[in-house]
C-alpha positions as CSV (number, residue, x, y, z in Angstrom):
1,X,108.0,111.0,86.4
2,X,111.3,111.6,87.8
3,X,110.3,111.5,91.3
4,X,109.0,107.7,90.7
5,X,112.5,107.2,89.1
6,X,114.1,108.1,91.9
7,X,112.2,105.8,93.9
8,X,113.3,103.0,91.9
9,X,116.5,102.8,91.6
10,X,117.5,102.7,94.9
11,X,115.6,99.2,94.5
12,X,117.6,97.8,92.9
13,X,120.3,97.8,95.7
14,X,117.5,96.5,98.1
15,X,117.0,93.4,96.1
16,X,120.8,92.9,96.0
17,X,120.8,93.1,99.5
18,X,117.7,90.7,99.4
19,X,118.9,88.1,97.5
20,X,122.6,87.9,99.5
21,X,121.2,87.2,102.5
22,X,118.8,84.6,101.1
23,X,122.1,82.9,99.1
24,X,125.2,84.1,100.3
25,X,125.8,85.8,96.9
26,X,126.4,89.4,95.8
27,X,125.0,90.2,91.9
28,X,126.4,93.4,90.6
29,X,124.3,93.3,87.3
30,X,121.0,93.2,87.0
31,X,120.8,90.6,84.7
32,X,122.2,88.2,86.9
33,X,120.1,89.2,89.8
34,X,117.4,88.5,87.9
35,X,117.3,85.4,87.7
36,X,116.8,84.8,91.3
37,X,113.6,86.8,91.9
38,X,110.5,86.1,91.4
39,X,107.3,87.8,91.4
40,X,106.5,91.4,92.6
41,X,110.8,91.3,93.4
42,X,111.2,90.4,89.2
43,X,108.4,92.9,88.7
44,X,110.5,95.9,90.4
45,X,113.5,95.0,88.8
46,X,112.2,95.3,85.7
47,X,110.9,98.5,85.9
48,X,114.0,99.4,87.8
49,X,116.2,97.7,84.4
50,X,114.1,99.1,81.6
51,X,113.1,102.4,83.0
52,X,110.1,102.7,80.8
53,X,108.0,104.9,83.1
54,X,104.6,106.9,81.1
55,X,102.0,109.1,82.1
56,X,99.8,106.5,81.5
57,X,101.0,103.9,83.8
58,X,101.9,106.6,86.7
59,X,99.2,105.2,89.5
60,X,99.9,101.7,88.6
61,X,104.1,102.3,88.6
62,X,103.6,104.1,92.5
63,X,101.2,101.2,93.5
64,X,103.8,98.4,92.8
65,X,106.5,100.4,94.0
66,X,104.3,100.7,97.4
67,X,103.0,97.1,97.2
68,X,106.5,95.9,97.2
69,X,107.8,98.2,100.2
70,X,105.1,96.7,101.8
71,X,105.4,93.4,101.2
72,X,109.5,94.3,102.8
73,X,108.2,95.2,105.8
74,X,105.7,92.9,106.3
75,X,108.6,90.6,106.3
76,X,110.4,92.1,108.9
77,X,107.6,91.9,111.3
C-alpha cells in the first residue's frame, strides 16, 4: 500500500497545476482546491486528502489512479 501512496500524492500537485491554468489561481491547501474539481479530479483528491487506502480497496484505488492519468492525457492529445 505504500507504493499506491506514493502514487498519489504527487496528485495532488498535478491538480494544482490543473486548476491554475484553467483559473489563473494557485490553491496551496487542499481544501481550497477542492472546491473547484469535480468528478474523477474530486475523486483523486480525496483519496489523495484522506489517505484511507485498505487491502480491500487495492484494485479499485490503482484503477482510479490509472483512469484519471488517463483521462490527463487523453486531454493533451
Amino acid at each position: 500500500m505504500q507504493n499506491l501512496k506514493g502514487l498519489y500524492k504527487p496528485a495532488f500537485f498535478l491538480l494544482q497545476a490543473k486548476v491554475f491554468l484553467k483559473t489563473g489561481q494557485y490553491f496551496d491547501k487542499k481544501d481550497a482546491l477542492s472546491t473547484h474539481l469535480t468528478g474523477i479530479d474530486a475523486q483523486i483528491l480525496e483519496k489523495n486528502r484522506c489517505n484511507c487506502f485498505s487491502p480491500s480497496s487495492l484494485e479499485a484505488d490503482y484503477r482510479l489512479l490509472i483512469e484519471w492519468a488517463s483521462s490527463l492525457i487523453a486531454e493533451e492529445k
